[in-house]
N, C-alpha and C positions, 0 to 999 in steps of 0.2 A: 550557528544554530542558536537555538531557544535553552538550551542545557544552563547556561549560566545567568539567565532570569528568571523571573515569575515561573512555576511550570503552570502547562496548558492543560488544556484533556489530550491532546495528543503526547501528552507524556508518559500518560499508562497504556499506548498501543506500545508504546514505542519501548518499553520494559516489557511485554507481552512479545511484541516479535523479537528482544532479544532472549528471551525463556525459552523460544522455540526456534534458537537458532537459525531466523530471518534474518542475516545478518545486512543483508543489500537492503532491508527492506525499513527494518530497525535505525541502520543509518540515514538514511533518507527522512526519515521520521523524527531522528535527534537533530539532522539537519534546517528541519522548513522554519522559520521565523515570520507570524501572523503580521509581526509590527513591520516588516517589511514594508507585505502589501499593506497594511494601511498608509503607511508615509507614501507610498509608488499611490495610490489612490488618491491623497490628499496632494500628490506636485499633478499629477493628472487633470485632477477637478477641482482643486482647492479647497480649504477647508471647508466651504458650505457646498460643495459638488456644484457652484456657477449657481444655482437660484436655492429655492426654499424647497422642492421635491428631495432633494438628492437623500438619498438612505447609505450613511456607512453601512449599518447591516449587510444590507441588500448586496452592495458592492461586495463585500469581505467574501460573505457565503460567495458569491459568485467567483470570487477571485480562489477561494477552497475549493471548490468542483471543479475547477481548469487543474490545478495545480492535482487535484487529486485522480480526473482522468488521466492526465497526460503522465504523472509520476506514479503512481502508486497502483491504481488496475490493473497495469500492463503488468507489476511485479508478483501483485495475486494473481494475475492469471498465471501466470507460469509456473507459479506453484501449485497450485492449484490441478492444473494439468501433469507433471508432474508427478503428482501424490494419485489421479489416480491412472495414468500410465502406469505406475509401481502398483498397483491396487489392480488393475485389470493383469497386469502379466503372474502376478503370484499367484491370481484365479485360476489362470489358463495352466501353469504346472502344477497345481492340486488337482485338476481336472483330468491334465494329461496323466498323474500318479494314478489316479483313484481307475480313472477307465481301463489299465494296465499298458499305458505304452511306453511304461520305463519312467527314469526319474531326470531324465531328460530337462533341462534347466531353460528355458524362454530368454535368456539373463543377456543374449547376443543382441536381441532386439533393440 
């Protein structure tokens, strides 16, 4: 990973999901290294991307949205789902407390 270079901006997500005990998500995050893809972009296209158009930028960003569908949505979403699966079932046994059917726990679900 990037930990023992320059930091990036991804290195205050990446102390932010370990604050909240993201730890899969966190590592993945102290994990990715940008210079990577730029050198995997630069043996691809060569230093000038083959003519005078070629945009590092352009490449990078695109090469971050691959890396970040494919790695990192999938891990928010399950958290995400998760947090409020726990959010709707704690609803359903205040509901079930409060209308009197016992204190009956949803917690098997």
């Amino acid at each position: 990973g990037w930990a023992s270079r320059s930091p990036t901006a991804i290195e205050a997500w990446a102390r932010m999901a370990e604050e909240l005990e993201f730890d899969d998500l966190a590592g993945e995050l102290w994990m990715v290294d940008p210079s990577v893809w730029r050198n995997q972009i630069i043996e691809q296209k060569g230093e000038d991307g083959g003519n005078a158009s070629f945009d590092m930028q352009a490449a990078m960003l695109e090469q971050r949205d691959e890396w970040f569908n494919a790695r990192i949505a999938p891990m928010v979403r399950l958290k995400r789902d998760a947090s409020m699966f726990s959010t709707v079932r704690h609803g359903l046994n205040v509901r079930k407390t409060t209308v009197g059917l016992g204190d009956s726990s949803l917690s098997e679900c």
